[in-house]
C-alpha positions as CSV (number, residue, x, y, z in Angstrom):
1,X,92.6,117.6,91.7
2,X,92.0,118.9,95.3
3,X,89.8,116.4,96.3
4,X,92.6,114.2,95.1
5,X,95.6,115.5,97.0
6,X,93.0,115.4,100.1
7,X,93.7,111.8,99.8
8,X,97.0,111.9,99.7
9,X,97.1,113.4,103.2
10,X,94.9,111.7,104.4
11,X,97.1,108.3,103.1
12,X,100.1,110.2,105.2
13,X,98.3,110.0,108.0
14,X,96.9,106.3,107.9
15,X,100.8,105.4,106.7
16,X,102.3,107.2,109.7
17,X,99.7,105.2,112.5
18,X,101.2,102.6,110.7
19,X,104.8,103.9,111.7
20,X,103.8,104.0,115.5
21,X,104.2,107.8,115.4
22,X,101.1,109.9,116.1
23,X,99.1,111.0,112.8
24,X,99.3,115.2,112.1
25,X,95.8,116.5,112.7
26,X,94.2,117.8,109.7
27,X,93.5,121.5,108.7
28,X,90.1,123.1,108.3
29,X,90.8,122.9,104.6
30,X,90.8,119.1,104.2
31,X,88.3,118.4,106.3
32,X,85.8,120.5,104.4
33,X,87.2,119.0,101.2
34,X,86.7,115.5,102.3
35,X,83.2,116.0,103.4
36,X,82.1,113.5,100.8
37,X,81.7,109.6,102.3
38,X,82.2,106.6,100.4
39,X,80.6,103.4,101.7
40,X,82.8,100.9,102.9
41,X,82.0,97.6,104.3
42,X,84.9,95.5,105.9
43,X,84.7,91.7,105.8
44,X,87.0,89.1,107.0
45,X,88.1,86.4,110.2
46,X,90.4,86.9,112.9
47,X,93.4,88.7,110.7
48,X,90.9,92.0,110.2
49,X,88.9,91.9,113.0
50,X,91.8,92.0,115.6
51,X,90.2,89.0,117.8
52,X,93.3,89.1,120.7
53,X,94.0,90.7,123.4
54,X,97.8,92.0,121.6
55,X,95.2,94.0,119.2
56,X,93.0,96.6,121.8
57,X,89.8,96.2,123.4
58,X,86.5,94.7,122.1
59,X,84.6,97.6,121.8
60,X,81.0,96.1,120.6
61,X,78.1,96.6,123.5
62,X,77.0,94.4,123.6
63,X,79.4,91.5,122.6
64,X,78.5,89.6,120.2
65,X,81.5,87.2,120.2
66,X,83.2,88.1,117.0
67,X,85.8,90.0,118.7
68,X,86.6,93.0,116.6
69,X,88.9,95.1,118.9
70,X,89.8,98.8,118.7
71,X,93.5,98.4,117.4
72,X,91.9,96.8,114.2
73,X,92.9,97.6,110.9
74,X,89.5,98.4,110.1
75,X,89.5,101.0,113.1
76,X,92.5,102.3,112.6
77,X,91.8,103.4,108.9
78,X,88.4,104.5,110.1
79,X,90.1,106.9,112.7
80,X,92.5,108.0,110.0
81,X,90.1,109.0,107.0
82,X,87.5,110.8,109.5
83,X,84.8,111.8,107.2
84,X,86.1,110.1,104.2
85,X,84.4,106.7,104.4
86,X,81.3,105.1,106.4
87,X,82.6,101.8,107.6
88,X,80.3,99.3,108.4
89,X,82.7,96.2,110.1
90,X,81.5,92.9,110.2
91,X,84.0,91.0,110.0
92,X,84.5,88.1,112.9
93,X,86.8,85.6,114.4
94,X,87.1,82.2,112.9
95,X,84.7,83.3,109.7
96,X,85.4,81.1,106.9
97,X,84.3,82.1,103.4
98,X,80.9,80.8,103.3
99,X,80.5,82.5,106.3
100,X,81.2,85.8,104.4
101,X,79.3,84.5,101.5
102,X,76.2,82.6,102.7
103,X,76.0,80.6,106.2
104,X,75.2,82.3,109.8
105,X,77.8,82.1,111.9
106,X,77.9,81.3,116.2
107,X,81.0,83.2,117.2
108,X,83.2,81.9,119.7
109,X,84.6,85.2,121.8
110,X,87.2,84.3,123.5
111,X,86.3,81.0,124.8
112,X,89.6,78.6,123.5
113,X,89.3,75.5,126.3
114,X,91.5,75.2,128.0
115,X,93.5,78.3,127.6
116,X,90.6,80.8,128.2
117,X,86.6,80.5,129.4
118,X,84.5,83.2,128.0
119,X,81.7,84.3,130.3
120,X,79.4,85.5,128.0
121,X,79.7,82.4,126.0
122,X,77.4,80.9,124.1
123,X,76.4,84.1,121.5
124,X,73.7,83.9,119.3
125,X,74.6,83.6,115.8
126,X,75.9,86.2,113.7
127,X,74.5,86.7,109.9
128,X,76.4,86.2,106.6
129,X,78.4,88.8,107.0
130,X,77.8,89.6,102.8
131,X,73.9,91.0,104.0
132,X,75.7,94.2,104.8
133,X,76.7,94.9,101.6
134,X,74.2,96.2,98.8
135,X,74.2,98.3,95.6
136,X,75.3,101.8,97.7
137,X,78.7,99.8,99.0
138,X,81.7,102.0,96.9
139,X,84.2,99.4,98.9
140,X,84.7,96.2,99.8
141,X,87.2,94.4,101.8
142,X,87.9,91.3,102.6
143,X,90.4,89.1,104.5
144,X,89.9,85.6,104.8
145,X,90.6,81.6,103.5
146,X,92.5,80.7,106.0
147,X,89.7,79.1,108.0
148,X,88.6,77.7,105.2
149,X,91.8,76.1,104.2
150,X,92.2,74.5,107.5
151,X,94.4,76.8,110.4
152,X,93.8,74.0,112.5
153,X,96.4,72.3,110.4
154,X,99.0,73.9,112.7
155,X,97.3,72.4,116.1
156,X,97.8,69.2,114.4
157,X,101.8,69.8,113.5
158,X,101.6,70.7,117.5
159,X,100.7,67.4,118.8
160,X,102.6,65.6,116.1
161,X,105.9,67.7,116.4
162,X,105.5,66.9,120.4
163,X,105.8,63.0,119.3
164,X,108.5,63.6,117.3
165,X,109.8,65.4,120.2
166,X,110.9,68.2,117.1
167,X,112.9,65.8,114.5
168,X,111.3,65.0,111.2
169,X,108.1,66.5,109.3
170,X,105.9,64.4,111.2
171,X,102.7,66.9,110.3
172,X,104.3,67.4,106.0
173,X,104.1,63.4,106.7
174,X,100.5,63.3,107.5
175,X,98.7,66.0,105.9
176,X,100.8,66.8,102.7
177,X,98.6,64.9,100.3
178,X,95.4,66.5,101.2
179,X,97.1,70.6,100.9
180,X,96.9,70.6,97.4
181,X,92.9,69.6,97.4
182,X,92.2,72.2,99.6
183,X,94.2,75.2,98.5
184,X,91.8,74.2,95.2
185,X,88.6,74.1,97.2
186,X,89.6,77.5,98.2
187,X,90.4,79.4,95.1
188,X,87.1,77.6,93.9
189,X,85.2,79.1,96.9
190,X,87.3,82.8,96.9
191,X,85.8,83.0,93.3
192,X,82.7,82.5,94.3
193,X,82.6,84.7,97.1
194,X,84.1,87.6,95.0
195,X,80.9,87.2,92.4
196,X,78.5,87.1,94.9
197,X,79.7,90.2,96.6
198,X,79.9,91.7,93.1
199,X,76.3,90.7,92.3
200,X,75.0,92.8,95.8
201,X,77.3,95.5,94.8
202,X,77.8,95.7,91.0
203,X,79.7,99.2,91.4
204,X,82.0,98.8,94.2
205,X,85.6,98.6,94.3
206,X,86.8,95.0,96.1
207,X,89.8,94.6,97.7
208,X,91.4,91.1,98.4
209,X,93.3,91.5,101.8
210,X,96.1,88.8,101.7
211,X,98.0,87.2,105.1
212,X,100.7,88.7,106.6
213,X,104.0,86.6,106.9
214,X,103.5,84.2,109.6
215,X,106.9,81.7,109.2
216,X,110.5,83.2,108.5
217,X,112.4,82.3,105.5
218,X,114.9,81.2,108.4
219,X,113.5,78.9,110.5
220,X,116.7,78.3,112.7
221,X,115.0,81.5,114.2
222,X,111.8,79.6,115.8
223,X,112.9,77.8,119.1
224,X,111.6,74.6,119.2
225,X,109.1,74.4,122.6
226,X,108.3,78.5,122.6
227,X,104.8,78.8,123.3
228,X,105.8,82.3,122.4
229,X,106.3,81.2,118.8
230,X,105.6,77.8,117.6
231,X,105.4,76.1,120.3
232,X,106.5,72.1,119.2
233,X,106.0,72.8,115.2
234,X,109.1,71.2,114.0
235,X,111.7,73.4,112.1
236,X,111.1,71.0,109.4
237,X,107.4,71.1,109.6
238,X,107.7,75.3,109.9
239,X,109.7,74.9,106.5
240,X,106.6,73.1,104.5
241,X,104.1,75.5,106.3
242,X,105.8,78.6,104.7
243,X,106.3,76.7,101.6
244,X,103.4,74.7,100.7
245,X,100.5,75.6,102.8
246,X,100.6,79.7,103.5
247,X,102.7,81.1,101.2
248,X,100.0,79.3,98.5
249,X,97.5,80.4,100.6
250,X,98.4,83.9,99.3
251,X,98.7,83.3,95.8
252,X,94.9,81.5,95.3
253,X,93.9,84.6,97.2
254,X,95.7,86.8,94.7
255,X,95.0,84.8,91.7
256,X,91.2,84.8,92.3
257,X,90.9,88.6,93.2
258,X,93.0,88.9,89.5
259,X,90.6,86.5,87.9
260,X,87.6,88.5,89.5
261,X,87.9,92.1,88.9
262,X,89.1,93.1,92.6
263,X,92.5,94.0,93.7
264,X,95.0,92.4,95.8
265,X,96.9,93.5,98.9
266,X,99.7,92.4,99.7
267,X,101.0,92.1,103.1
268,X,103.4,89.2,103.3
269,X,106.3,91.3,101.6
270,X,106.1,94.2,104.1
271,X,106.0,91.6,107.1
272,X,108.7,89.6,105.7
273,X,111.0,90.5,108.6
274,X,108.7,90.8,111.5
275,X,107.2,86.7,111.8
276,X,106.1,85.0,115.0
277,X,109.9,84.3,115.3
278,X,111.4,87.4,114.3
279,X,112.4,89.9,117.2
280,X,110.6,92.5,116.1
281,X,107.3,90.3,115.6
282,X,104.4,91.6,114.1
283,X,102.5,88.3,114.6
284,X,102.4,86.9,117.9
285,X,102.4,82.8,118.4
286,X,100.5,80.2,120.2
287,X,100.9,82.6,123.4
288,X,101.9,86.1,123.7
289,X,104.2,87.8,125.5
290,X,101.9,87.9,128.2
291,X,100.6,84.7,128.2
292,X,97.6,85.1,126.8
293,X,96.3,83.0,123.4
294,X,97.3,84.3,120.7
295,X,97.3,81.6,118.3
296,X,99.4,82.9,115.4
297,X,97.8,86.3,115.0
298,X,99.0,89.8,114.5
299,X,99.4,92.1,117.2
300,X,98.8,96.0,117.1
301,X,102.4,96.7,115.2
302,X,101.0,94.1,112.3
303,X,97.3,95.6,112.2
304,X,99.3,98.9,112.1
305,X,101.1,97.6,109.3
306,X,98.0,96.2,107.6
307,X,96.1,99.3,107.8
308,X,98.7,101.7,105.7
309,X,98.4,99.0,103.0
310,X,94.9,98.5,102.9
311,X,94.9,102.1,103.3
312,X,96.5,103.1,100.4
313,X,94.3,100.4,98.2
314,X,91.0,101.9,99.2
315,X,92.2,105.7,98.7
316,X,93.7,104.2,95.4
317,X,90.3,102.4,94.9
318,X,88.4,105.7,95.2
319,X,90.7,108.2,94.3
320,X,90.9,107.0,90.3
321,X,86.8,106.1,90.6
């Protein structure tokens, strides 16, 4: 029981970074009673490994292109909990699942022609990022699909909505008959991955990190031509991404952690008010406020917000273990 409400603090303090108000330090007490680590290995793209500038400072030496930054989720947890949990972060930018599950990846950094030339790029390829995790792992989680269901379905509603010069749903028009296909492919794939991290760690608790909310319910919001949000998406188009291509996104995600033993977090809900188009954004758009690519990522307030509920999952996870 008092190894028990040492989590609860602890959870106080991980929910209160997420607030944006300094974490209290803990006593001599708790951090004798939390001596004990659990083994945690964090996998994922872009969403957990921070992967813009909005989200800290690389702090890998040396780089190896994946960009996991400082202001991380991961990070932020791991500076919370102290003691509690060995975190071993692999996660990287632009993973897809198979690159979790099975297939090297060569990271990017941040070389994005023509917004931004990385000077250290090419990098050598990283491995699957599921060889970190073996039969010690007590967590797992992971954050990813969206590569794998396509994000670069939005560059395309870009250049189409720019035709369209913002009436219609130019990109709905186009791609809506392939969506459903691939939001199967998927949940097919998600399955997969969770059994074959379950196979390397047949004892560890797996977490299913959903996506925050990217597209208000109210699009009228998003100003059509703000490289700041959606740059030329068209409201319509913004409408089906919510609807038929994100917010699904979520529930495969949620359906196959159900379906596989592991647990879901959910972070659309608690972002529901803070979208690339929302004032007090949590997700940042094709730019952010400085200019810099962003490309519909979440920005330290949302990897803030990320890490209280992923937080309170894994002291959940290990708390009733």
């Amino acid at each position: 029981m008092a190894r028990f409400r040492t989590y609860l603090a602890l959870l106080g303090s991980a929910t209160a970074l997420a607030a944006g108000v300094p974490a209290p330090a803990q006593s001599a007490g708790a951090r004798a009673a939390a001596t004990a680590e659990y083994r945690w290995v964090a996998l994922g793209d872009s969403y957990t490994a921070g992967g813009i500038p909005a989200t800290g400072e690389v702090y890998e030496s040396p780089r190896d292109g994946c960009e996991r930054t400082d202001q991380s989720y991961p990070r932020i947890i791991h500076r919370a909990l102290g003691p509690l949990v060995d975190l071993t972060d692999v996660s990287c930018a632009a993973a897809t699942i198979e690159n979790v599950t099975s297939k090297a990846q060569q990271p990017n950094g941040r070389h994005l022609p023509p917004y931004s030339e990385d000077p250290d790029y090419p990098f050598p390829p990283v491995p699957a990022q599921a060889e970190a995790v073996g039969p010690g792992t007590d967590v797992i989680t992971v954050g990813v699909g969206g590569n794998s269901l396509g994000f670069d379905i939005v560059g395309r509603c870009l250049l189409l909505g720019e035709g369209s010069k913002g009436a219609g749903t130019p990109c709905r028009d186009e791609l809506a008959a392939g969506v459903p296909g691939r939001l199967a492919a998927v949940a097919d794939e998600y399955g997969r991955m969770l059994g074959a991290l379950r196979a390397r760690a047949p004892h560890a608790r797996i977490l299913a990190v959903g996506y925050p909310t990217v597209v208000p319910e109210d699009t009228s919001r998003c100003r059509y031509g703000d490289l700041r949000q959606f740059g030329s998406v068209t409201p319509g188009d913004l409408d089906w991404l919510r609807r038929d291509v994100l917010g699904p996104l979520d529930t495969a995600i949620e359906k196959s952690a159900d379906g596989h033993g592991a647990s879901f977090v959910d972070l659309s809900a608690s972002s529901r008010r803070h979208s690339v188009c929302d004032t007090d954004q949590w997700v940042e758009g094709i730019l952010d406020h400085d200019g810099r690519p962003a490309l519909v990522h979440p920005n330290a307030e949302g990897q803030r917000n990320a890490a209280a509920h992923v937080a309170s999952a894994l002291l959940n996870a290990v708390g009733h273990g």
